[in-house]
N, C-alpha and C positions, 0 to 999 in steps of 0.2 A: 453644330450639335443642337438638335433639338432640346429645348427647353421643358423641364418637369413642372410644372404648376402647382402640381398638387401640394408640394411643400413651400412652395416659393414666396419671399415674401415682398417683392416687389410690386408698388403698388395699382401698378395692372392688371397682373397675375391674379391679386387677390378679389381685386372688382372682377375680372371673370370669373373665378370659380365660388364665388359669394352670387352669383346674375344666375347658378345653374339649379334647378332645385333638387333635394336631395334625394338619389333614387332609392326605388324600395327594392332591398336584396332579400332575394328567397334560398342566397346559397345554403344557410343555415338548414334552411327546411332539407334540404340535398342531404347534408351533410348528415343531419338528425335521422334521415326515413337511410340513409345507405349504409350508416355505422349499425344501426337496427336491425335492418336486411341481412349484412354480413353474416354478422352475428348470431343471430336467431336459427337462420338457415343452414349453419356450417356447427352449430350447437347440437340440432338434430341429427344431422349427420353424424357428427361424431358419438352423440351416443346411442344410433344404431348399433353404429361400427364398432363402438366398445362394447354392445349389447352382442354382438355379431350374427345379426339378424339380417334377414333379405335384402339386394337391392331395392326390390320393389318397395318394402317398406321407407326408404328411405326417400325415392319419387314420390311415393304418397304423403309422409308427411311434409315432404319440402317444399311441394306446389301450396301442398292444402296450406305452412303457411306464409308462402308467401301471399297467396291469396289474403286468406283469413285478418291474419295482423296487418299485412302490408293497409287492409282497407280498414282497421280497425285503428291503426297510426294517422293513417289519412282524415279519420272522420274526428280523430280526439284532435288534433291539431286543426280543422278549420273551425267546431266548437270553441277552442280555446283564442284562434287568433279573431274569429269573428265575437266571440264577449269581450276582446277589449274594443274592437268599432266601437262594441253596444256603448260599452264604459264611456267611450270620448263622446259619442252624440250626444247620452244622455246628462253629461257635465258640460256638454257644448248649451245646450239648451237654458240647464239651468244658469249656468254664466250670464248668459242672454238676457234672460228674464231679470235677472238680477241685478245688473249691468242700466236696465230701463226702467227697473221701478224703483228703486234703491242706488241712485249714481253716487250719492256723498259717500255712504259706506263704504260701496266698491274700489271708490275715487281713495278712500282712506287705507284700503289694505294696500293699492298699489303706493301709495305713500310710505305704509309703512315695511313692505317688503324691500324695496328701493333703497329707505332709511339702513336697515340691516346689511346691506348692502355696499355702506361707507359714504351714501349722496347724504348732503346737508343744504339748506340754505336757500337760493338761486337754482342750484344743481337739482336740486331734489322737486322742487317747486315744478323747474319748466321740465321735467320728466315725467310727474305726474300729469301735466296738464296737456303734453305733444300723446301720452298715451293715452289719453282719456279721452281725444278729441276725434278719434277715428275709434266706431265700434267694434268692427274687425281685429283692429289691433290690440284693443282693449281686453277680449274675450279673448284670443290668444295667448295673451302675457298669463293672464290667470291659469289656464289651462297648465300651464308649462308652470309659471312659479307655483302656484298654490295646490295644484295637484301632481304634476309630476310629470304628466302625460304630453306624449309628443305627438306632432300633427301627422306627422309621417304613419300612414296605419297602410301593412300590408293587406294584399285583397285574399278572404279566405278562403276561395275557390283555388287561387293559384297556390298558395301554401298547401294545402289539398293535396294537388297535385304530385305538386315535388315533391312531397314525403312520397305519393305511393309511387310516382314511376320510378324516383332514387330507390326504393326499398325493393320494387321487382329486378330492378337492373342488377343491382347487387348483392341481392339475396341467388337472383338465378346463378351467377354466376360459379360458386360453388357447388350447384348441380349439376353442370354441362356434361363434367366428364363421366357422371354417371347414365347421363344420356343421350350421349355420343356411344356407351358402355367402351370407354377408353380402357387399356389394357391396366392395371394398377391406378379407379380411379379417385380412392380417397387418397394416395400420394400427390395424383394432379389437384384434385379440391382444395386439398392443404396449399397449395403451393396458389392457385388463382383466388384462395381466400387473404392470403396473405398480402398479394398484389393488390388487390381490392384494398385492405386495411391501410396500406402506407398510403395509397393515392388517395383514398378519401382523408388522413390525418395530412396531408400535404395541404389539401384543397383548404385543410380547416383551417389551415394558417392563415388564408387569407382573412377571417373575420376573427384573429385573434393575437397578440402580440408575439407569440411562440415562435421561434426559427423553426422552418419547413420543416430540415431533418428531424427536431425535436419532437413535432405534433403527428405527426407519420409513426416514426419509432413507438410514442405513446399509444397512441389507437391501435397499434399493432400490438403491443403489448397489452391491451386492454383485450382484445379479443381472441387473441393465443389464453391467456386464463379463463375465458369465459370457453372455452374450444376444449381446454384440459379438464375441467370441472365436468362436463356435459359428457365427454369420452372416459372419465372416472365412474361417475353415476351409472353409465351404460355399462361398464366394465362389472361392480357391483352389483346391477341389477342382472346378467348376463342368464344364469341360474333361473331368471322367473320370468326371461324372454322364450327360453328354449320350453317354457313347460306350457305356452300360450296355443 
């Protein structure tokens, strides 16, 4: 039987999967731009459909937004994942400087974080001094103890990305059957927006402790109310579509 590593704590195991470094996952971004997608595009829908207004209008607003927001998700997500790069270079730097012109000081916070920490003595001694004797390593510890920030920084072109082509993937898909013009096709929409909702809440399990069925059911359930809301308002507004 093949061997799991990932849990394992034999002391092989663990010097291989400590030797690998840690990859950057963009599922989130999938996950973020497709629950989005769904959502958005199947909200429209429905409150044409409540409105009960033209197919066409519904092609129309559903491209326009998968277009529109898909790239307006796209562009707030690499904003936001490329200001934290900004954040770590610009603390990477200052550590730096800091690190070189002021080494007692710096010498003294990693002493005293360490301290905090439960090291005393010998312990605390030769931990300050194996950290403080390599720069690299030095300006790393800080980074991570003193500010928080981890070295691992996703690339904000590829986060970019995966929001928008997760949010056309998934947003289109509750359009299909209106443009296939399937015979009854907000009953199929309903029905491929739904598939959509459990698979993307399945997928989310992976970056979260939730059992599959659970995070599937939730997202599903998250977007069936956002779906009733959107197809009530149309229903409501129905009176001042018909007079447009």
């Amino acid at each position: 039987m093949k061997k799991n590593i990932e849990h394992s704590h034999y002391a092989e195991d663990i010097m291989q999967r400590l030797s690998v470094k840690p990859k950057r996952n963009y599922l989130r971004d999938w996950i973020y731009g497709g629950i989005d997608g769904a959502v958005t595009t199947f909200a429209i829908i429905s409150s044409v459909k409540g409105a009960n207004l033209a197919t066409n209008v519904i092609l129309i607003l559903g491209f326009a937004n998968i277009i529109a927001d898909g790239f307006s998700m796209a562009a707030a997500n690499y904003l936001g994942t490329r200001s934290e790069k900004e954040e770590y270079d610009y603390y990477e730097r200052y550590e730096r400087q800091q690190v070189r012109r002021i080494p007692a000081g710096e010498a003294e916070e990693v002493r005293q974080i360490y301290s905090k920490k439960g090291l005393e003595g010998i312990a605390l001694e030769k931990t300050v001094e194996h950290i403080t004797a390599d720069e690299d390593l030095w300006v790393d510890t800080m980074m991570q103890e003193e500010y928080g920030l981890s070295p691992i920084l996703r690339s904000p072109w590829k986060s970019a990305w995966a929001t928008f082509l997760s949010f056309m993937l998934c947003g289109l898909c509750p359009l299909l059957p209106f443009v296939l013009r399937l015979a009854d096709p907000f009953f199929w929409s309903t029905i491929s927006v739904g598939i959509v909702f459990l698979v993307v809440g399945a997928l989310k399990s992976l970056v979260s402790i939730e059992p599959m069925y659970k995070s599937a059911l939730l997202t599903l359930t998250v977007g069936s109310v956002a779906a009733a809301l959107a197809y009530g308002v149309g229903v409501l507004l129905r009176g001042l579509g018909a007079s447009v």
